[in-house]
N, C-alpha and C positions, 0 to 999 in steps of 0.2 A: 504494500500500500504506500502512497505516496505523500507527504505531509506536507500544505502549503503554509508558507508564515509570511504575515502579512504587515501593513504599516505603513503608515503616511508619508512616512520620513526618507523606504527606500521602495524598491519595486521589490515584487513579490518573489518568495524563494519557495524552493519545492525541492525536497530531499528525502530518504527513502523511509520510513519509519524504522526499522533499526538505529540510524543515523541519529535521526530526530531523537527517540527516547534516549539515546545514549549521550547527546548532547544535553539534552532538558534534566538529565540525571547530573550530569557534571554541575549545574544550574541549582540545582535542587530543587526542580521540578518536577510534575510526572506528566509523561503523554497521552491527556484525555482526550473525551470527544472533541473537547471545545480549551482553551487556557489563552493566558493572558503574562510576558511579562512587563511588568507596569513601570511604567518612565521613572517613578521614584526609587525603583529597584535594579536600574539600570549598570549605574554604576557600579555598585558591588556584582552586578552578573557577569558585565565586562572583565569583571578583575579576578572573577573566578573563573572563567574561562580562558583571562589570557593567562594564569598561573598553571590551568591544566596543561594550555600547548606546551609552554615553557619548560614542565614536565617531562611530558613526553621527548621535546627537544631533548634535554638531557639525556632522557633512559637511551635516546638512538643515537646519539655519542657515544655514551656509557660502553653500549653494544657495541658497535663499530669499531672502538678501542680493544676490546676485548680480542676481538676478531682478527685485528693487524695482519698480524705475523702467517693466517690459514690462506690456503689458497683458497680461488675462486667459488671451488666445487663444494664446500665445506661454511662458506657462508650465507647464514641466512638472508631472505632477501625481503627488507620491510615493505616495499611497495609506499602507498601514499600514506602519509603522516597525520596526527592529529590539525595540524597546522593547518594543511591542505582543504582536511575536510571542515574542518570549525569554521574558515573563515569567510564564507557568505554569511554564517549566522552573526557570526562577531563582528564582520561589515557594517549588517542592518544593525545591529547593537548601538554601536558608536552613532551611525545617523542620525538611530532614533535618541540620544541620549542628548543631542547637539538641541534639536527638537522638541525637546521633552513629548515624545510620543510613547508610544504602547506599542509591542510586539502582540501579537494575534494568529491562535492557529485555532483551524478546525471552524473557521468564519465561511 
């Protein structure tokens, strides 16, 4: 299923519902039929999301160090990052924050 999230502030996003609830969990949220995050909670959702990529950055350093010295055939291969996938959501974040608007899913 596909989850649209919406907002004044940018154009509208659509991403997979795995994605979604696992982002809205970062958030600490849950993915209903319907949710809201609200312009005055903005800020601190921003900052918990960008603390989770920031995260993530690390651990695929982390990893990647670890790895150095193996050859090719022996290292894991991460594919796309939290980075990659957070940041249309954390886009619309910042816009709507600039704005004091409301994110909106399930509208």
């Amino acid at each position: 299923m596909l989850i649209a999230f919406k907002s004044p502030a940018a154009p509208e996003i659509i991403m997979t519902e795995q994605l979604a609830q696992y982002l809205l969990g970062l958030l600490g949220k849950e993915l209903g039929v319907r949710g809201v995050i609200h312009h005055d909670g903005m800020a601190a959702a921003i900052t918990r999301l960008e603390y989770a990529v920031a995260h993530d950055k690390e651990r695929a350093v982390s990893h990647a160090t670890h790895y150095a010295g193996a050859s090719d055939d022996s290292v894991p291969q991460d594919g796309v990052g939290l980075a990659q996938r957070a940041f249309p959501l954390l886009d619309m974040m910042r816009h709507a924050h600039e704005q004091n608007a409301d994110i909106l899913w399930g509208v």
